[in-house]
C-alpha positions as CSV (number, residue, x, y, z in Angstrom):
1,X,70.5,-22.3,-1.3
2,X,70.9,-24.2,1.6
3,X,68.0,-26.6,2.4
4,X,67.4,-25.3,5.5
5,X,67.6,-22.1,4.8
6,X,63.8,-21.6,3.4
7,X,62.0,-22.7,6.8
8,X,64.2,-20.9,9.5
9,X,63.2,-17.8,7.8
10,X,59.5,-18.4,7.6
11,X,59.8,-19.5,11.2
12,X,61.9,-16.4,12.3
13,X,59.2,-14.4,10.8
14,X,56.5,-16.7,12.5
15,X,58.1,-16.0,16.1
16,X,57.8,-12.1,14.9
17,X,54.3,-12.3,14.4
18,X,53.8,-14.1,18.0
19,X,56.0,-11.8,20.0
20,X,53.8,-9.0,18.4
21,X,51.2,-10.5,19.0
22,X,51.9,-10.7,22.5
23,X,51.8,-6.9,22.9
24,X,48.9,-6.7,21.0
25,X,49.9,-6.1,17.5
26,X,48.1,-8.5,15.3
27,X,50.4,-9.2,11.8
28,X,47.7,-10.1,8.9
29,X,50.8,-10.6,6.1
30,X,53.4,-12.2,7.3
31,X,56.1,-9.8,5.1
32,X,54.8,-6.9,7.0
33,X,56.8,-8.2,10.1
34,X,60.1,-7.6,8.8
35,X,59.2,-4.1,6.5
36,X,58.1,-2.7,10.2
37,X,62.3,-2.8,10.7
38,X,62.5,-0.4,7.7
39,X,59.7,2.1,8.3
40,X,61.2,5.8,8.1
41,X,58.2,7.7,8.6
42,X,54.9,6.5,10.9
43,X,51.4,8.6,10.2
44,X,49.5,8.7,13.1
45,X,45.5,9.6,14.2
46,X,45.4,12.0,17.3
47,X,42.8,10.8,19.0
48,X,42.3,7.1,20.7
49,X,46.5,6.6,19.7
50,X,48.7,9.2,20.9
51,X,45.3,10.4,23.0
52,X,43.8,8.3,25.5
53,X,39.9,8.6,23.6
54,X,38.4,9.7,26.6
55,X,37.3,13.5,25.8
56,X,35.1,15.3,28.5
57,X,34.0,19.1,27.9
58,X,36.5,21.5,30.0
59,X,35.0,24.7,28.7
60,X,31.9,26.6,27.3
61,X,32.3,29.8,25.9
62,X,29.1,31.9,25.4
63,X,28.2,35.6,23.9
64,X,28.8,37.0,27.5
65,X,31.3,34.9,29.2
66,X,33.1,31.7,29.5
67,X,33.0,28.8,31.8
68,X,35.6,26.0,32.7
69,X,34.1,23.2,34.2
70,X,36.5,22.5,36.6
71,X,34.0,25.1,39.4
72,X,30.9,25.5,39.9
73,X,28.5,26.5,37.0
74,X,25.2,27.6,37.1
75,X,23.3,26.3,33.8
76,X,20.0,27.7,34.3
77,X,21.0,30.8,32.0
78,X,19.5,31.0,28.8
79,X,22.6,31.1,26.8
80,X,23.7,27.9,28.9
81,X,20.7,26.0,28.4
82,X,20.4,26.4,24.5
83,X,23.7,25.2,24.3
84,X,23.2,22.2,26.2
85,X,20.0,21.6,24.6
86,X,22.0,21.9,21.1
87,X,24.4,19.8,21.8
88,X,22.1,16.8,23.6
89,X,19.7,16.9,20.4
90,X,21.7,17.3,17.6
91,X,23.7,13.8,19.0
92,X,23.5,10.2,18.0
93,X,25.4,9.1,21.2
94,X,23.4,6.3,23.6
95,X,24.0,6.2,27.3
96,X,22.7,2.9,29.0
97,X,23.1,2.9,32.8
98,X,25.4,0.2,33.5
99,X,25.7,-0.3,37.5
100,X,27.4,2.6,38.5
101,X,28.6,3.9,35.5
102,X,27.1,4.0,32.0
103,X,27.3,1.6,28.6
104,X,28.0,4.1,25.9
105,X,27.6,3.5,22.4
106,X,28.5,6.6,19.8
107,X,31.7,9.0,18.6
108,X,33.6,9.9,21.5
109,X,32.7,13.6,20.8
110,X,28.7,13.1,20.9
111,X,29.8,10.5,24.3
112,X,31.5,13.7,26.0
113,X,28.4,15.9,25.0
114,X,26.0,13.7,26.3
115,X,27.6,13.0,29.6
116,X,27.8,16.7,30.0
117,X,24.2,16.6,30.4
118,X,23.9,13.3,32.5
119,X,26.6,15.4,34.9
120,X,24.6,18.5,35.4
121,X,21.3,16.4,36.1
122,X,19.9,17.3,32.5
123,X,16.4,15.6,32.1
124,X,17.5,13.8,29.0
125,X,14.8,12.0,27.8
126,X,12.2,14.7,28.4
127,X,13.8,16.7,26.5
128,X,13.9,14.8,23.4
129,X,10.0,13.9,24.4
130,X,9.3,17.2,24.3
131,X,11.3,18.3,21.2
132,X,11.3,15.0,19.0
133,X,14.2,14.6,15.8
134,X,12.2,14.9,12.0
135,X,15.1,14.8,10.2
136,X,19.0,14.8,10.4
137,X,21.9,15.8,8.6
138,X,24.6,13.0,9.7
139,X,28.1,14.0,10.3
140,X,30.7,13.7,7.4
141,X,34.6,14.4,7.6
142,X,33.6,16.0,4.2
143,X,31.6,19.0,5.2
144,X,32.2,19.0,9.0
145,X,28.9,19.1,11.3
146,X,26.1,17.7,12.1
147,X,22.5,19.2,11.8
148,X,18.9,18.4,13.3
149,X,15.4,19.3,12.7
150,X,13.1,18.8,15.4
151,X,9.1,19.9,16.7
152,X,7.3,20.6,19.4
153,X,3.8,20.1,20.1
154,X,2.6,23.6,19.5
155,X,3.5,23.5,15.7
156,X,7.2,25.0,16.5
157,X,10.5,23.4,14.0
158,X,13.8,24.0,15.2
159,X,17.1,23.1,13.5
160,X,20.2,22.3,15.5
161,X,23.8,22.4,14.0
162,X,26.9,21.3,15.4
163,X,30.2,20.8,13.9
164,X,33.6,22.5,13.8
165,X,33.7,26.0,14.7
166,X,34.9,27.5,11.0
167,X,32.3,26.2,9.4
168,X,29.5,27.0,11.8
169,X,30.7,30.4,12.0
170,X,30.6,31.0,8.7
171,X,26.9,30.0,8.3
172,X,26.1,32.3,11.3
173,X,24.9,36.3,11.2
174,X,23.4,36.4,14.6
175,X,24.7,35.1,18.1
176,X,22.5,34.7,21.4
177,X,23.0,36.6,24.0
178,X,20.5,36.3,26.8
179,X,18.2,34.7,25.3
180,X,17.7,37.3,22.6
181,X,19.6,37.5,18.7
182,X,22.0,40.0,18.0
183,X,24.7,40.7,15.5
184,X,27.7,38.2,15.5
185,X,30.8,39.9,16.8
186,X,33.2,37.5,14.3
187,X,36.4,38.8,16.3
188,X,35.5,37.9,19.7
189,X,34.4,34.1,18.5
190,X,37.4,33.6,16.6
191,X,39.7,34.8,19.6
192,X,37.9,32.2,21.5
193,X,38.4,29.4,18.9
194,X,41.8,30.1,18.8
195,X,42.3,30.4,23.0
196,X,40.6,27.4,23.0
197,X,42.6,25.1,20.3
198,X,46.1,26.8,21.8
199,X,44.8,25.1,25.3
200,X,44.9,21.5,23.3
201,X,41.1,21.7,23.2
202,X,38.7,20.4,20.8
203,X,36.6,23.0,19.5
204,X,33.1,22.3,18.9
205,X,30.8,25.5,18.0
206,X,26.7,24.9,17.8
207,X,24.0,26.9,16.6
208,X,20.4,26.9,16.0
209,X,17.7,28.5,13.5
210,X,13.7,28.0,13.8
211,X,12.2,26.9,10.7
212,X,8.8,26.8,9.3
213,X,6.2,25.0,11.1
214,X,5.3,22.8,7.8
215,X,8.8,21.7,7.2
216,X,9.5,17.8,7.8
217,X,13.2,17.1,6.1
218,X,16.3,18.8,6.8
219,X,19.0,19.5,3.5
220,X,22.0,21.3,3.0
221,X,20.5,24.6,1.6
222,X,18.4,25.3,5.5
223,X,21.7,25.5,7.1
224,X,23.7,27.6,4.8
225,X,23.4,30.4,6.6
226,X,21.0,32.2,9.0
227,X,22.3,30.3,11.8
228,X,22.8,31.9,15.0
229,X,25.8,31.1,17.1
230,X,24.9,30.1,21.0
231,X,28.1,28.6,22.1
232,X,31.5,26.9,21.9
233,X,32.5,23.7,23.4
234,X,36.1,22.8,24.0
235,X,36.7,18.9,25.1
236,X,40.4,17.7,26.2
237,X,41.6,14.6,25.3
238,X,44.3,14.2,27.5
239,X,47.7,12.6,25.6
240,X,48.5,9.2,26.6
241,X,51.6,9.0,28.8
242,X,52.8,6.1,27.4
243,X,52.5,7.7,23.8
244,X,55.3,10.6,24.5
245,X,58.3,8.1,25.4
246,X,57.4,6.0,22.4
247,X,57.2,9.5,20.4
248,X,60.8,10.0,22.0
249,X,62.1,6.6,21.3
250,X,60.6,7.1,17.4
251,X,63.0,10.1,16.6
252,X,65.6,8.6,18.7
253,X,65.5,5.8,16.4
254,X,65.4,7.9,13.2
255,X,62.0,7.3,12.6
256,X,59.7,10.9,11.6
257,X,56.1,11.0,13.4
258,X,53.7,12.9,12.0
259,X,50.4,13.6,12.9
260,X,47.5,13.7,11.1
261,X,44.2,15.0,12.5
262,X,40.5,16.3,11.8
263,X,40.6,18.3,14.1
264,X,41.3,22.7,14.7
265,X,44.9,23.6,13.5
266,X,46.0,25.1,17.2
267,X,44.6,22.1,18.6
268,X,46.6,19.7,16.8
269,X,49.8,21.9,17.3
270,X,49.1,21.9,21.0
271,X,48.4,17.9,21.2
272,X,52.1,17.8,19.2
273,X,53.9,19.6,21.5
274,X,52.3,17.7,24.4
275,X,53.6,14.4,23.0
276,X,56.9,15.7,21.9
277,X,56.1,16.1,18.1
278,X,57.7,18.7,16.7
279,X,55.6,20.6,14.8
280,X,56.9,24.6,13.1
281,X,54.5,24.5,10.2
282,X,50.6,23.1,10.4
283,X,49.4,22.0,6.9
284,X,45.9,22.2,6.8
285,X,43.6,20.3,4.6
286,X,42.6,23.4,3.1
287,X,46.0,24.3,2.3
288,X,46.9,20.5,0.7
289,X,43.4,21.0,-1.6
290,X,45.7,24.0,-3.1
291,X,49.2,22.2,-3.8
292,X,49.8,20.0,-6.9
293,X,51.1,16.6,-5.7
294,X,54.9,17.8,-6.6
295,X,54.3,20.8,-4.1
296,X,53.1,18.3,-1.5
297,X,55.8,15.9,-2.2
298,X,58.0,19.0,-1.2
299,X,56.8,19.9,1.7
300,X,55.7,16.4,3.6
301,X,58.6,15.6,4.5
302,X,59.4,18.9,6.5
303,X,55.8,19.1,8.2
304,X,55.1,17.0,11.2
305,X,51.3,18.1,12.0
306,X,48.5,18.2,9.5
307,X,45.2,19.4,10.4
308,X,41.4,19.4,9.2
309,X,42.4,16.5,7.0
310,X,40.1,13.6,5.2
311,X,40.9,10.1,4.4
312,X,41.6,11.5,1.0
313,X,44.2,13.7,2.5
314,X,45.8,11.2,3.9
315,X,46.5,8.9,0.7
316,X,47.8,12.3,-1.0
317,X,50.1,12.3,2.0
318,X,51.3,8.7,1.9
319,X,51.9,8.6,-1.9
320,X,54.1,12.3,-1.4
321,X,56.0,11.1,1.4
322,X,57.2,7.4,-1.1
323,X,57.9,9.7,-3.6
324,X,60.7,11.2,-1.6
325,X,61.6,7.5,-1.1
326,X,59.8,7.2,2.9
327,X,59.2,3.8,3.8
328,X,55.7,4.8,5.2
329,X,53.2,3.2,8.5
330,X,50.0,5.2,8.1
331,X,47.4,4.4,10.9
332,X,43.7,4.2,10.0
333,X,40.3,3.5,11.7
334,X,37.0,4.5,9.0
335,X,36.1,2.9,6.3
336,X,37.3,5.8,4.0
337,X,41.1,5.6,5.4
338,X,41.4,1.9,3.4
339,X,42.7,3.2,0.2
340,X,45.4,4.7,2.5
341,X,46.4,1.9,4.7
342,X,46.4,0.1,1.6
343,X,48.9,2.7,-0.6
344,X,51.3,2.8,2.9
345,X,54.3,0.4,3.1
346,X,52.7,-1.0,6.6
347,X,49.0,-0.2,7.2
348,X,47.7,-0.1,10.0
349,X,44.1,-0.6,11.4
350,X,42.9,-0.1,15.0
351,X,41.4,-3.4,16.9
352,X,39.0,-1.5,19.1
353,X,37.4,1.3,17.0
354,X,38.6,0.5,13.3
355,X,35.8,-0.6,10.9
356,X,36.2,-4.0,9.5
357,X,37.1,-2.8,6.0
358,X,39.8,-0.7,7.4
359,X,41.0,-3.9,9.3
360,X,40.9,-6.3,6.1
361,X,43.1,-3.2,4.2
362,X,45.8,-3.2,7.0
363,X,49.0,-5.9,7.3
364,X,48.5,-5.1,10.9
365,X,46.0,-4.0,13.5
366,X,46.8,-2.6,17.3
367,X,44.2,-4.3,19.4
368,X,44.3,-1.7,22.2
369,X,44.6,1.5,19.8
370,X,48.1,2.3,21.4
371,X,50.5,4.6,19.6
372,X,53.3,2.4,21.8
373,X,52.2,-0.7,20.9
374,X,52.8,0.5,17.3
375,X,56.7,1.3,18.6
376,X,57.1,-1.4,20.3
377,X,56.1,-3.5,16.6
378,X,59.2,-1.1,14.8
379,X,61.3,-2.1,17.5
380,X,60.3,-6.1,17.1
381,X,60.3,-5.8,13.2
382,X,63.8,-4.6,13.3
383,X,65.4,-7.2,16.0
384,X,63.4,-9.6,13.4
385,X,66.0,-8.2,10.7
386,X,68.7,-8.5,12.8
387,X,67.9,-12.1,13.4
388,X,67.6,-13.1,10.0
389,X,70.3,-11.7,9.5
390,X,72.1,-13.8,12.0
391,X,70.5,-17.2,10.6
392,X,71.7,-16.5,7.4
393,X,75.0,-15.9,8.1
394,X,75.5,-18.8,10.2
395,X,73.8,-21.1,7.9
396,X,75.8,-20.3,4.8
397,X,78.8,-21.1,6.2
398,X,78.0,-24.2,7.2
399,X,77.1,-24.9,3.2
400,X,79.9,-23.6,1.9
401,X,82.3,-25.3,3.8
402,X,81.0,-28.5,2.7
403,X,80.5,-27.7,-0.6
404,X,83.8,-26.3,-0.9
405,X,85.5,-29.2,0.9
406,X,83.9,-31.6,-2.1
407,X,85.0,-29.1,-5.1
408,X,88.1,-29.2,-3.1
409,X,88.5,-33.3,-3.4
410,X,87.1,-33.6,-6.7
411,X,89.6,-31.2,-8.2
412,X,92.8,-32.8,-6.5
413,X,91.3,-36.3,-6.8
414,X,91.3,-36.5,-2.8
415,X,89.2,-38.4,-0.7
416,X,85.9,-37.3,0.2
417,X,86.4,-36.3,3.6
418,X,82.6,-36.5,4.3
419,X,80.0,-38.4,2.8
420,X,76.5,-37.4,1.7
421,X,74.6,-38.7,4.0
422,X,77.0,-37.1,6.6
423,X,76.5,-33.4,4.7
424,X,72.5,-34.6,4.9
425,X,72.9,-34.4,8.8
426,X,74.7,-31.6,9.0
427,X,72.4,-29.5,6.7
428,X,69.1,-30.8,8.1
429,X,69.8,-31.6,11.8
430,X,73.0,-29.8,13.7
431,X,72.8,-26.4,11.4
432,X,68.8,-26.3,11.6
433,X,68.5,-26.7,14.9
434,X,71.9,-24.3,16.2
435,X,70.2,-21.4,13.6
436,X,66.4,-21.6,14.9
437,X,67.7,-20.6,18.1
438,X,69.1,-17.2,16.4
439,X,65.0,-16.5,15.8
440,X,64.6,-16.4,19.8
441,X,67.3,-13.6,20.0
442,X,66.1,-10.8,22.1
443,X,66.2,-6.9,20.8
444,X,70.1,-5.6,20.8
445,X,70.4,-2.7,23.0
446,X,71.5,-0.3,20.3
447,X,67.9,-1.3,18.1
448,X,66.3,1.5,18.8
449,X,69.2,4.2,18.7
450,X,70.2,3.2,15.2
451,X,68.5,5.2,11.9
452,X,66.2,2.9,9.5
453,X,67.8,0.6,7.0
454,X,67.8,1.6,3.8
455,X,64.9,0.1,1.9
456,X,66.8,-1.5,-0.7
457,X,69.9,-2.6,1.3
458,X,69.8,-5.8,0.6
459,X,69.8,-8.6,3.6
460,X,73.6,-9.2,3.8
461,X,75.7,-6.6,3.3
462,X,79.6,-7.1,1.6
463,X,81.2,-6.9,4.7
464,X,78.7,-10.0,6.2
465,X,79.2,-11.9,2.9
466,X,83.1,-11.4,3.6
467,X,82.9,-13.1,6.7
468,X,80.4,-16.0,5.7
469,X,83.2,-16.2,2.7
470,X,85.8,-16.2,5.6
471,X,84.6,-18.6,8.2
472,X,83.7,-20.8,5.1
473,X,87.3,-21.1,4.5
474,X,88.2,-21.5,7.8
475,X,86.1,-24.6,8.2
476,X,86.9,-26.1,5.2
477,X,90.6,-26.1,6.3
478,X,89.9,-27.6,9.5
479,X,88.0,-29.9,7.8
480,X,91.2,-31.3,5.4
481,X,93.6,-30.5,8.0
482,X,91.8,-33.1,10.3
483,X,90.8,-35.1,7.9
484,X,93.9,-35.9,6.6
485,X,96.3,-35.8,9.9
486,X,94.0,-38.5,11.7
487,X,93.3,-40.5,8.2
488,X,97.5,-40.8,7.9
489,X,97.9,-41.3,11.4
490,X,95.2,-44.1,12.1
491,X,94.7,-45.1,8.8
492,X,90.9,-45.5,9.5
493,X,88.6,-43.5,6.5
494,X,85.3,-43.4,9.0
495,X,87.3,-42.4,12.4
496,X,88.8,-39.6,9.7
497,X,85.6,-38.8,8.2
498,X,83.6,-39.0,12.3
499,X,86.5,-36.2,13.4
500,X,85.5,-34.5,9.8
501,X,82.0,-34.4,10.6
502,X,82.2,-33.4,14.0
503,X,85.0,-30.4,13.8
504,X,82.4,-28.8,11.3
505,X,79.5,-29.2,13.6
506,X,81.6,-28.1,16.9
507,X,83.0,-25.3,14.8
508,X,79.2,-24.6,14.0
509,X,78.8,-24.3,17.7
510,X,81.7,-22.1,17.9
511,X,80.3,-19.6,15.4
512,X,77.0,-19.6,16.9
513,X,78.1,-17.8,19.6
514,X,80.2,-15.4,16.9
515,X,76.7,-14.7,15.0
516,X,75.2,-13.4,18.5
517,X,76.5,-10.1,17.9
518,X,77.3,-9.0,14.3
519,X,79.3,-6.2,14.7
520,X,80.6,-6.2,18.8
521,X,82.5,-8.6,20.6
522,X,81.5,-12.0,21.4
523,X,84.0,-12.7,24.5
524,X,81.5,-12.1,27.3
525,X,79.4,-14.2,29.8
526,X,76.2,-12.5,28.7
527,X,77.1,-13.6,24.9
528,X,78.1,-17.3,26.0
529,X,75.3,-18.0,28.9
530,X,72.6,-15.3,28.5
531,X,70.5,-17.2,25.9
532,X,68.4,-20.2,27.0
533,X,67.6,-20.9,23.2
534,X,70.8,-20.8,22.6
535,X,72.3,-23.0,25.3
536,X,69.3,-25.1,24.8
537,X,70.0,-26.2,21.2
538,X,74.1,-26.3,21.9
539,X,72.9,-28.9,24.4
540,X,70.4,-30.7,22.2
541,X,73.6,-30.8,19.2
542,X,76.1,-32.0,21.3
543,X,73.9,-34.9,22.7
544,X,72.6,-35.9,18.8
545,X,76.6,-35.4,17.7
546,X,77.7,-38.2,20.9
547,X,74.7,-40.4,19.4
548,X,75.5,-39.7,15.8
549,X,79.5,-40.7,16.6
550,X,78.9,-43.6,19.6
551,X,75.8,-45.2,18.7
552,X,76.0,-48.5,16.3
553,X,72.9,-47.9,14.7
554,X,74.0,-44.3,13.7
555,X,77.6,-45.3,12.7
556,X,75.7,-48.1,10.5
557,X,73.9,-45.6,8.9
558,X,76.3,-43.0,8.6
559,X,79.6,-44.4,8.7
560,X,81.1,-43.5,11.6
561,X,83.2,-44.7,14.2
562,X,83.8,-44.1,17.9
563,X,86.5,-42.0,18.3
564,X,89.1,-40.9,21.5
565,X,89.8,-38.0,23.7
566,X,92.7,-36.9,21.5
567,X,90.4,-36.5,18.8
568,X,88.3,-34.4,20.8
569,X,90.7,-32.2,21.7
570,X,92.0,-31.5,18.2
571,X,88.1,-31.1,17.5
572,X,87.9,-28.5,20.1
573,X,90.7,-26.8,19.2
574,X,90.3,-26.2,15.5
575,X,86.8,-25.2,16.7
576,X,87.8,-22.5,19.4
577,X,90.0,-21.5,16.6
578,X,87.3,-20.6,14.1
579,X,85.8,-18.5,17.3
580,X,88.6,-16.5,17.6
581,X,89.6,-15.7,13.6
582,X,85.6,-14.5,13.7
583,X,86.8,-12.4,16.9
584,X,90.0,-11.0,15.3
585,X,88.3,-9.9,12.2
586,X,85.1,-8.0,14.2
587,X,87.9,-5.9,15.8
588,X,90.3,-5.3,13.0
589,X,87.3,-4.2,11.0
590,X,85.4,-2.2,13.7
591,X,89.0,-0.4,14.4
């Protein structure tokens, strides 16, 4: 292994994780930079990363009637007012005026809810003066609502449940309908659920029931049923703009995005069609609770949009999605998604409203929640690939030659036509500092148009090692051919050994500029002056190489002499040489 080889890729990996880090996606483990180049599949949350988390109530539907809040609404009818008292007390959401706006602490859901009733001029905290919280049922993803038992001060409980609309309509006989209980009409809530969701709306149904006036906790078996309907809310969450080109630029690039949500199945097929997900089949979390893991294996990879799912949903999902041999990014924000950010190839947390256990679980967190900046990391893990791939075939190369230039003279009992300390310079200085410049190489234009390596394709393929194998030979005979015409013609060993030295690092030079593009043409001006990396440590060689051959400490050291302008030009020659053989063989091979 060359000696250099070891650091340039630590520090190629290192630049990864800064260039992420500059567009806000944090690498915790290292590794993780260069798997991003392989991901096939990325599972994504709806809401805060394809959505832009900022959901406001666009319609109430009551018994009678519903209401867009886009006009004018008069919420002094009983039905109205129920529902916006509902809503306001069964909520754990704080609003803190904050100069002209407000400091809001709370899920975005009970946020929305709560500004509804700042927005309408709702007399908040009167209200929950006059009807004070006993007890509470908090929200799980496991049973879907949340439910509130409060009094007045005339010996009166109430009990307030809100939560997704299947489940609080399934607890519910009776509806209100101006102001008085009737029978629920199932049909007409359920085609309002479902216009709703179609709309890309967030469906949130609430309900109430009085209770006895001795009752002081709240459990599971007081909202079981009995409950009476008073309204639906659906919130919008409009889909980040940013979020459908990097939707576009995901399939594009080969890579599946799927969507995995809590929320109504119409909504999430809405939201997917809105971004450009496309979605035929829904799979509901209902509908994975039925399927063996092989059935789910089966089907993952052919459904796009999952809906009404739980953290544990999602780490049935990641593990069916390997089996078929996925190389799998699942994005996570609760505590309960760590065991699958920690199953998925890459997982990865959100910065501003991922727990700190679901952060510690990830290799990566997104600081500003962005479904692009997630992209943009694929698009940087994979130039990261591409220019490891690059160091590695320029450095080897550069060891083989010299180690086959020394088999070479040992076998045929030839002068060593460098010494050790020389290969010591070329190994730790020229090659080190030509191949870190390949870590600075931007994103080819084609990165993001090509399908995901294969997971096991391992980091240089035949037709790379061909050409290291190649180029190897092709320096080692410049090498003896240069060695030997100058050592019979001046009959000086360290003139023959300086030209030696330096047609191997000017031929490095040469190839340099070869590596730049694996695959297409090198003979352009963008290839030769479009790098100031590159340039940069061309310029920093040459200068060491006029030392390393002119200066008499250096020559004491390495045994060198000063050598002419013929030399150089046989120097430059073999090197342009090696340039185009690399050139000749990209196009016979691409042809």
């Amino acid at each position: 292994i060359p000696e250099g080889l070891p650091p340039i890729m630590t520090i190629i990996l290192a630049i990864g994780v800064m260039t992420m880090a500059k567009h806000k996606a944090i690498v915790r483990r290292l590794p993780a930079v260069e798997t991003m180049g392989a991901v096939t599949v990325i599972c994504t949350d709806k809401t805060g990363t394809l959505t832009s988390n900022e959901l406001r109530v666009q319609s109430i539907v009551t018994a009678k009637r519903d209401y867009s809040l886009d006009g004018e609404i008069a919420f002094d009818q009983a039905d109205l007012k129920t529902a916006i008292t509902g809503v306001i007390l069964c909520n754990d959401a704080q609003l803190h005026h904050l100069g002209d706006g407000y400091e809001t602490h709370g899920n975005p859901i009970d946020v929305a809810l709560m500004m509804l009733g700042h927005s309408i001029k709702f007399d908040i905290n009167l209200l929950q003066k006059k009807l004070p919280r006993t007890d509470l049922i908090p929200y799980e993803t496991e049973h879907k609502f949340m439910a509130t038992l409060h009094h007045d001060h005339d010996g009166n409980n109430f009990i307030y449940v809100k939560g997704a609309p299947e489940i609080i309509l399934a607890k519910c006989k009776s509806a209100q309908v101006d102001g008085h209980v009737v029978p629920i009409d199932r049909s007409y809530w359920e085609g309002n659920i479902e216009k709703l969701a179609s709309l890309g709306q967030r469906v949130i149904a609430v309900a109430s029931k009085k209770a006895i006036a001795a009752k002081s906790s709240l459990n599971f078996d007081d909202i079981e049923d009995d409950l009476v309907l008073v309204a639906l809310f659906g919130l919008i969450d409009p889909p980040r703009e940013e979020a459908k080109l990097a939707v576009k630029e995901c399939q594009q690039a080969g890579i599946k995005v799927k969507m995995i949500t809590g929320d109504h199945a119409s909504t999430a097929s809405a939201i997917a069609a809105m971004v450009g997900i496309k979605n035929g089949t829904v799979l509901t979390g209902d509908m994975i609770d039925l399927m063996s893991d092989e059935d789910l294996a089966k089907a993952a990879p052919n459904v796009n949009v999952y809906a009404r799912t739980t953290p544990q949903h999602k780490l049935r999902l990641v593990k069916a999605l390997q089996q078929q041999g996925e190389v799998v990014a699942m994005t996570g924000d609760g505590i309960n998604d760590a065991p699958a950010l920690k199953q998925a190839d890459i997982g990865i947390a959100m910065g501003e409203k991922g727990a700190d256990l679901a952060k510690e679980s990830a290799a990566m967190v997104l600081a500003d929640d962005d479904f692009a900046t997630l992209v943009h990391a694929v698009d940087e893990g994979r130039t990261i690939y591409d220019n490891l791939q690059k160091a590695i075939l320029f450095i080897l190369p550069t060891s083989f030659a010299q180690a086959f230039a020394v088999i070479v003279a040992i076998l045929f009992g030839l002068t060593l036509p460098v010494t050790a300390v020389q290969i010591l310079w070329v190994n730790m200085i020229t090659a080190v500092t030509l191949s870190l410049a390949l870590g600075f190489e931007p994103a080819a234009s084609d990165v993001m148009q090509r399908p995901p390596r294969k997971p096991d394709a391992p980091l240089l393929s035949w037709y790379l090692l061909w050409r290291a194998f190649l180029v190897s030979l092709v320096l080692v005979a410049a090498i003896f051919g240069l060695f030997i015409f100058v050592y019979y013609r001046d009959f000086d060993l360290e003139i023959a050994r300086t030209v030696a030295v330096n047609v191997l690092v000017i031929g490095e030079i040469m190839y340099l500029i070869n590596c730049r593009n694996l695959r297409k043409s090198s003979i352009n001006l963008q290839t030769f002056f479009g790098s100031r990396p590159i340039l940069l440590s061309i310029l920093v060689v040459l200068v060491l190489q006029l030392l390393f051959t002119y200066v008499p400490l250096m020559q004491s050291f390495f045994n060198t002499a000063a050598i002419g302008l013929d030399h150089w030009s046989y120097i430059i020659g073999a090197a342009v040489i090696v340039f185009v053989l690399v050139e000749i063989e990209k196009a016979v091979l691409r042809v």
